[in-house]
KEKE-3310 file (N, C-alpha, C; in steps of 0.2 Angstrom, whole numbers, plus 5000, padded with zeros to 4 digits):
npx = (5119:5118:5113:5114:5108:5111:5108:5103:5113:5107:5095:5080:5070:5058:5046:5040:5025:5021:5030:5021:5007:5011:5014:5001:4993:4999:4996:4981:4978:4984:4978:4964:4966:4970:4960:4952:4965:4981:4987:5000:5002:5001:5012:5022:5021:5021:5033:5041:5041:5047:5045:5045:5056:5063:5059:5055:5049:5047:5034:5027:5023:5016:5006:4999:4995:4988:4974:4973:4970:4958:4948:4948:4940:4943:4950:4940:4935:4931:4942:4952:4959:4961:4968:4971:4960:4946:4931:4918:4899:4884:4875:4862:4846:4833:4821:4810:4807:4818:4828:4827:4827:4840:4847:4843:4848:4861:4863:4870:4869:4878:4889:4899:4896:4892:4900:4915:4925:4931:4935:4948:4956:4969:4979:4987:4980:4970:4968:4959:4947:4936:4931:4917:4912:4921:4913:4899:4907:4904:4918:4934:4944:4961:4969:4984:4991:4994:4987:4973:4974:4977:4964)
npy = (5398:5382:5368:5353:5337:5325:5304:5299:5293:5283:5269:5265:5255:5244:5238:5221:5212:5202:5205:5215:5210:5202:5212:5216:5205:5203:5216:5215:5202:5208:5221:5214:5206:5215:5227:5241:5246:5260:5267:5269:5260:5249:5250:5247:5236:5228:5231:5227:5215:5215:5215:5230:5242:5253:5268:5284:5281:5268:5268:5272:5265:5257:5265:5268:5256:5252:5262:5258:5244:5249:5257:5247:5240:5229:5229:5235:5249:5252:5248:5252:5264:5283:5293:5305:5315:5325:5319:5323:5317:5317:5312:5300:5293:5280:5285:5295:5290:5285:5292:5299:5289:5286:5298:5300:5291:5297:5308:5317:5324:5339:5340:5346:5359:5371:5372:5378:5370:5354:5336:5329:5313:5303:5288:5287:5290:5282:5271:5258:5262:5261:5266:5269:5273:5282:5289:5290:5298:5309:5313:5318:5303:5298:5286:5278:5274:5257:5253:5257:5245:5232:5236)
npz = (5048:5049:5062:5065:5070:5079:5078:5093:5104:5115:5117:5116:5128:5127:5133:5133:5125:5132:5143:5149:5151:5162:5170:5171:5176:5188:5193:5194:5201:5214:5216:5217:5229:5238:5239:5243:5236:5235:5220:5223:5231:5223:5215:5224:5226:5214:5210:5221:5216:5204:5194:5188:5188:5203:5201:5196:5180:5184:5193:5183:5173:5180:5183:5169:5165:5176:5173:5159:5162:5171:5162:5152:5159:5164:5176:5190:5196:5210:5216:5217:5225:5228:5238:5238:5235:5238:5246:5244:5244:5249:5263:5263:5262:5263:5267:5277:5289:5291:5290:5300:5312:5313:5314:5329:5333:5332:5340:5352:5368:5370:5382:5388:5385:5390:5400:5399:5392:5389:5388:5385:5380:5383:5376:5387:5400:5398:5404:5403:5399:5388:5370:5369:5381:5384:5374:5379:5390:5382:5381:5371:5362:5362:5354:5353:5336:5340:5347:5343:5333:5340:5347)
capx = (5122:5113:5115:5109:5107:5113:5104:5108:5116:5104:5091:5072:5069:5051:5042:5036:5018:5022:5030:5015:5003:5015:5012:4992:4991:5002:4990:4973:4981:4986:4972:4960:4967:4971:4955:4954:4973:4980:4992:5009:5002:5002:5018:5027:5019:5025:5040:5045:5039:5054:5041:5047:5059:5062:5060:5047:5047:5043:5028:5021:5020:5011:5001:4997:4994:4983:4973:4971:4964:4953:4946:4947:4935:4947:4951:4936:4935:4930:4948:4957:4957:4964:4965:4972:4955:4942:4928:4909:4896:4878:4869:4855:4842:4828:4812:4811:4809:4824:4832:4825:4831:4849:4848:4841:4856:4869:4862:4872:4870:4883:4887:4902:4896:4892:4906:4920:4928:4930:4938:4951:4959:4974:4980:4991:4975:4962:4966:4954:4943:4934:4927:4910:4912:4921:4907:4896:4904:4909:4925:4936:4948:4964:4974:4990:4992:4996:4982:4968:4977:4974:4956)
capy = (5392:5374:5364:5345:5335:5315:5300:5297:5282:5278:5266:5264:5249:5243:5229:5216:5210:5195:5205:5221:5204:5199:5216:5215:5200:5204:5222:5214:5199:5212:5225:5209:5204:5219:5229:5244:5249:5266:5265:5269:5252:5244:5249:5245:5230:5225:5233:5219:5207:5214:5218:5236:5246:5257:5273:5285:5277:5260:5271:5277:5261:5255:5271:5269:5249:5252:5266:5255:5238:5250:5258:5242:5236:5224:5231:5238:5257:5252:5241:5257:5271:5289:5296:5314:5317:5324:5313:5327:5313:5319:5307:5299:5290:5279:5287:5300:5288:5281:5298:5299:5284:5288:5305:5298:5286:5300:5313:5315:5331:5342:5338:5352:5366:5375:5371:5383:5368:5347:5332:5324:5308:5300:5281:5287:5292:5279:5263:5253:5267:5259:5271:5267:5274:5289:5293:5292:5305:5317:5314:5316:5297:5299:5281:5276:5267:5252:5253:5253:5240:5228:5234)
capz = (5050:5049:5066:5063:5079:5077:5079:5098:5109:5120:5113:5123:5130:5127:5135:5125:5124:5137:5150:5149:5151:5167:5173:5171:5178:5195:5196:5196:5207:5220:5217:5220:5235:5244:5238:5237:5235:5230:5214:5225:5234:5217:5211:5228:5226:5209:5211:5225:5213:5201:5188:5186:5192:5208:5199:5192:5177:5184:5194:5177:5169:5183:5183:5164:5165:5179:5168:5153:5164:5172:5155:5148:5164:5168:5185:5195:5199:5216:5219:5216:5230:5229:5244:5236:5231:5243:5243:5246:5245:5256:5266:5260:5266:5259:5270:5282:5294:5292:5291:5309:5316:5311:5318:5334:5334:5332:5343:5358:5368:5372:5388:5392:5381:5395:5406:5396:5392:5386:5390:5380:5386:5380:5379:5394:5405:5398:5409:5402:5397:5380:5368:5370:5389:5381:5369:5385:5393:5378:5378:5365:5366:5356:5355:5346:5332:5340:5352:5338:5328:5345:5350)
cpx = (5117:5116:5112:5114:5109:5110:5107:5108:5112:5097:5084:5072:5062:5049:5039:5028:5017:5023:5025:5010:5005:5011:5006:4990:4994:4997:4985:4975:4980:4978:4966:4961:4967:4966:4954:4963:4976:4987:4997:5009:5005:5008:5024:5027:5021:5032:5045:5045:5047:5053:5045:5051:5057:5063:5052:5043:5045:5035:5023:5019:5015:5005:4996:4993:4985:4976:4972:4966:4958:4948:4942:4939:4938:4950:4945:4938:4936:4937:4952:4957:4961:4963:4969:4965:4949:4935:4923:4903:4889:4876:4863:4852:4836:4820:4815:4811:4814:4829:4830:4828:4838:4849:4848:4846:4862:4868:4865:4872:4876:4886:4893:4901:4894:4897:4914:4926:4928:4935:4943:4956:4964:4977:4985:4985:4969:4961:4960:4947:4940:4931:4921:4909:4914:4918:4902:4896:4906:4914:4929:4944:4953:4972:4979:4988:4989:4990:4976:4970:4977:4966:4953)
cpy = (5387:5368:5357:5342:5326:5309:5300:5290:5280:5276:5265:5258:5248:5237:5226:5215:5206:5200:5212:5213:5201:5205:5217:5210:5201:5209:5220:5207:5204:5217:5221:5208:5211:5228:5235:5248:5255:5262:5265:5261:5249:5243:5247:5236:5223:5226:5229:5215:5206:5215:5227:5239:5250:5263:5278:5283:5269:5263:5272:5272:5257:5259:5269:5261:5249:5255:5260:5248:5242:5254:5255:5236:5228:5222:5235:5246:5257:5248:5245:5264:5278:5294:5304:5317:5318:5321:5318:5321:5314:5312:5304:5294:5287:5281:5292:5298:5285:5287:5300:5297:5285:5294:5304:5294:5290:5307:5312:5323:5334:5345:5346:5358:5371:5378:5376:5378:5361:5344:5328:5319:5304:5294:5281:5285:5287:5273:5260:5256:5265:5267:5273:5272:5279:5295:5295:5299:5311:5318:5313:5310:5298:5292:5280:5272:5260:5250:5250:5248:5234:5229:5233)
cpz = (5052:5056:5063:5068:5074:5078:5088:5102:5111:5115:5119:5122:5130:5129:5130:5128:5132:5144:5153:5152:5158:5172:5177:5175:5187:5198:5197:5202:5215:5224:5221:5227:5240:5243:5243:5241:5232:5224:5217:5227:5229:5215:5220:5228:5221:5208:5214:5221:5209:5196:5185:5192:5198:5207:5197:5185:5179:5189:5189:5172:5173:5185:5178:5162:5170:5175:5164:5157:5166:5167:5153:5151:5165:5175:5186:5197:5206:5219:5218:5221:5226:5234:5245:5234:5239:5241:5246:5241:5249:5258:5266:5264:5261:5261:5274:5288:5298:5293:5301:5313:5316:5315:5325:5337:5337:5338:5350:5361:5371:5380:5393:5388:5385:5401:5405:5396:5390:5389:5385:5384:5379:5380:5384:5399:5406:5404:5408:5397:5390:5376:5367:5376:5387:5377:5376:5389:5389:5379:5372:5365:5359:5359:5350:5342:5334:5344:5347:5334:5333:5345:5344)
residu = (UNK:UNK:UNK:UNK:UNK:UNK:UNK:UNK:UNK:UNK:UNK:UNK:UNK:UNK:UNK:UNK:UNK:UNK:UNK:UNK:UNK:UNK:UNK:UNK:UNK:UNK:UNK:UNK:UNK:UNK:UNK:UNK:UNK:UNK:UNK:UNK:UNK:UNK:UNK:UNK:UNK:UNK:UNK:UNK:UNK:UNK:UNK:UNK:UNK:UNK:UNK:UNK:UNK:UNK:UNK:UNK:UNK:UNK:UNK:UNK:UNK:UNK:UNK:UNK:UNK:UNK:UNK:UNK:UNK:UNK:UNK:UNK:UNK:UNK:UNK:UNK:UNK:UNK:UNK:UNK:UNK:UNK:UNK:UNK:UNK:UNK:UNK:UNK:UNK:UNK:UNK:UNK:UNK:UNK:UNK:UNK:UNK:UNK:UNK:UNK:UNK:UNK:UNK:UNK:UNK:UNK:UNK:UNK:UNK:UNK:UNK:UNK:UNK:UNK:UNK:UNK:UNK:UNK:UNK:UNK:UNK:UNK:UNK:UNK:UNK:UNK:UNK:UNK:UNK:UNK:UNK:UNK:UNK:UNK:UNK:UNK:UNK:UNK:UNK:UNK:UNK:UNK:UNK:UNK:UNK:UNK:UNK:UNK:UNK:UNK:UNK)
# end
């Protein structure tokens, strides 16, 4: 027995030339201005605009759009974050001297490793307490949100 399947109803919608061009133009806009941006940015971004739907289809053309400008070298590598990707990177240095001076900078000595125990302070506890002054004394300073987004 021969099944045979129908042509069916639903018909695909394809963007035209113009509003793919609408798209490109809105993602390097945005990418530019708010450097670097991840893709969910992009498509929230366009999405507001009204560019593409609120779906994962309207995600995948902004997915796919991005992808071809940045290919094409029309959108910057550098203007696109992914911050599901871990980033191993070593530390370089152009002299030894310079590797020095850095080390010299960061070296801080461990001021309760003997103590059987450390200081953490809270933006309850810090009154005023800057970070600078908690590096000082080896504590570890842990502010809200709202806190860094002031200091």
């Amino acid at each position: 027995m021969t099944t045979f399947y129908g042509t069916s109803a639903l018909k695909r919608q394809r963007r035209s030339n113009a509003e793919l061009d609408q798209i490109d133009a809105a993602l390097h806009e945005i990418a530019e201005a708010e450097r670097p941006v991840s893709v969910r940015g992009l498509f929230y971004r366009v999405m507001s605009r009204g560019l593409v739907p609120k779906s994962e289809i309207g995600y995948k053309v902004v997915q796919r759009q991005a992808l071809k400008m940045r290919r094409a070298g029309d959108l910057p590598y550098s203007w696109i974050t992914d911050g599901s990707r871990l980033r191993l990177q070593p530390n370089t240095w152009d002299s030894a001297s310079q590797a020095l001076e850095v080390t010299a900078e960061l070296y801080r000595r461990a001021l309760w490793f003997d103590q059987g125990g450390s200081i953490t302070l809270t933006d309850r506890d810090t009154d005023g307490i800057t970070a600078a002054r908690a590096r000082t004394l080896g504590a570890l300073l842990l502010q809200a949100a709202e806190e860094l987004d002031r200091g």
